[in-house]
C-alpha positions as CSV (number, residue, x, y, z in Angstrom):
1,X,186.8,55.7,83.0
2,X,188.3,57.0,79.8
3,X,191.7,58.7,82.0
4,X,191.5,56.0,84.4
5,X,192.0,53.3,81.3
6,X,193.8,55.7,78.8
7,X,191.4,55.3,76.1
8,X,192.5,56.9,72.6
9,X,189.4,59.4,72.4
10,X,189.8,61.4,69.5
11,X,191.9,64.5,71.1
12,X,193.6,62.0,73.3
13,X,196.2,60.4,71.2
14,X,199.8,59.4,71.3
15,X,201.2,63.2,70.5
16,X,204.2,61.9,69.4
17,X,204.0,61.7,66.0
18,X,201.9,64.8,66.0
19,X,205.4,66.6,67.6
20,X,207.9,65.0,65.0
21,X,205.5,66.4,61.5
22,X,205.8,70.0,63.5
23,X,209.1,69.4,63.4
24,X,209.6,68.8,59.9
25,X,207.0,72.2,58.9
26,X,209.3,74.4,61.7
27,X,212.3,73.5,60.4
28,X,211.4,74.4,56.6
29,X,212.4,71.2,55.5
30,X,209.5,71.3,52.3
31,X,210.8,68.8,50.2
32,X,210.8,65.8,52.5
33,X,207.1,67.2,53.2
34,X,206.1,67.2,49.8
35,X,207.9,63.5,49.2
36,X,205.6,62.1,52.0
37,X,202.4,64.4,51.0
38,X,202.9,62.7,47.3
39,X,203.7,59.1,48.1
40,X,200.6,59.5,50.8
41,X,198.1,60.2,48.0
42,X,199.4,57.5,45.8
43,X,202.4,58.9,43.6
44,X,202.8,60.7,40.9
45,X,201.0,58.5,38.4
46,X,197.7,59.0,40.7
47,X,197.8,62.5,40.3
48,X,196.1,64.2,38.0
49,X,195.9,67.6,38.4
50,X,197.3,69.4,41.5
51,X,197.2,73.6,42.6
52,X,196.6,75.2,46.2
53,X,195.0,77.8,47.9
54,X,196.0,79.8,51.0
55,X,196.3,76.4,53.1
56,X,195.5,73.6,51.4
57,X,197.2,71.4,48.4
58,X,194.5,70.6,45.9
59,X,194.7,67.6,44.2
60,X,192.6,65.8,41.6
61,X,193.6,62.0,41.9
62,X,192.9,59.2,39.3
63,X,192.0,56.6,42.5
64,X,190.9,58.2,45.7
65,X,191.1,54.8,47.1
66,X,195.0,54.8,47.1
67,X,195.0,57.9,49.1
68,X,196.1,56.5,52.5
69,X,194.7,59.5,55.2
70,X,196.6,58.2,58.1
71,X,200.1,58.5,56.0
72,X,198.9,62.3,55.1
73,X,198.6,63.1,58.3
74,X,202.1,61.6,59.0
75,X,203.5,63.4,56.4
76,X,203.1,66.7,58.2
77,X,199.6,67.5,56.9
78,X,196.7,68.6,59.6
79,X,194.1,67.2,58.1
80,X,192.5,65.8,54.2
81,X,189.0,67.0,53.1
82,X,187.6,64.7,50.1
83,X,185.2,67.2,48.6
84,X,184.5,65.0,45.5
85,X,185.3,61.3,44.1
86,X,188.4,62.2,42.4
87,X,189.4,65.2,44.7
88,X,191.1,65.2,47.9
89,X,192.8,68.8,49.9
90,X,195.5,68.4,52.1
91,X,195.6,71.5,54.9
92,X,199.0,71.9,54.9
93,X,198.5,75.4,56.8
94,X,200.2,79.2,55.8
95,X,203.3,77.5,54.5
96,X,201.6,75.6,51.8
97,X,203.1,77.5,48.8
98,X,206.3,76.3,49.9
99,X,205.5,72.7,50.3
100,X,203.6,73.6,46.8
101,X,206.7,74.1,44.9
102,X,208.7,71.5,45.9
103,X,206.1,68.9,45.0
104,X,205.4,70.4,41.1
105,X,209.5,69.8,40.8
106,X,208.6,66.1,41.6
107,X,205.5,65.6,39.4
C-alpha cells in the first residue's frame, strides 16, 4: 500500500530538496549556508549565544519558538537537536567550522 499510493513515510520523501542543500555544502559555498542556518533560527536578534563542536552549530536562542526546523533543514543542515528551552544544535556535519565562521562575521 505505501509504494503502491506513494505515501511520504519518513525515508520516503521528495529528495529534491535533500540534493540541492548537498549542493550548496559540496560546493563550499558557507556563507549562503550560514545566511539560511541564521535567518532559520530566527536572526540575529534571537541569538544569544552561539559556538560549535566537531558537527554541530550550538546556539542559545532568546525564543525557541521562532526557530522554524523545516527551514534548517533547507538551509543545508541534517538535522536540529533542542536539548534545552533556550538551546537548539544544528548538525551541520565535518565542515561546520567553516559554516561557523561565516555566521560570527554576520552576528
Amino acid at each position: 500500500a505505501i509504494t503502491k499510493f506513494d505515501l511520504k513515510t519518513p525515508g520516503r520523501e521528495d529528495d529534491d530538496e535533500e540534493a540541492e542543500k548537498k549542493v550548496v555544502l559540496a560546493n563550499n559555498n558557507y556563507t549562503e549556508v550560514a545566511s539560511a542556518v541564521l535567518a532559520a533560527i530566527g536572526g540575529k536578534e534571537n541569538v544569544k549565544d552561539v559556538g560549535y563542536c566537531a558537527t554541530r552549530l550550538r546556539f542559545e536562542v532568546k525564543d525557541n519558538t521562532k526557530v522554524d526546523e523545516k527551514a534548517v533543514k533547507a538551509a543545508g543542515a541534517a538535522g536540529i537537536i533542542r536539548p534545552s528551552k533556550n538551546a537548539c544544535q544544528v548538525i551541520i556535519g565535518t565542515k561546520v567550522q567553516f559554516v561557523y565562521d561565516e555566521l560570527k562575521k554576520m552576528l
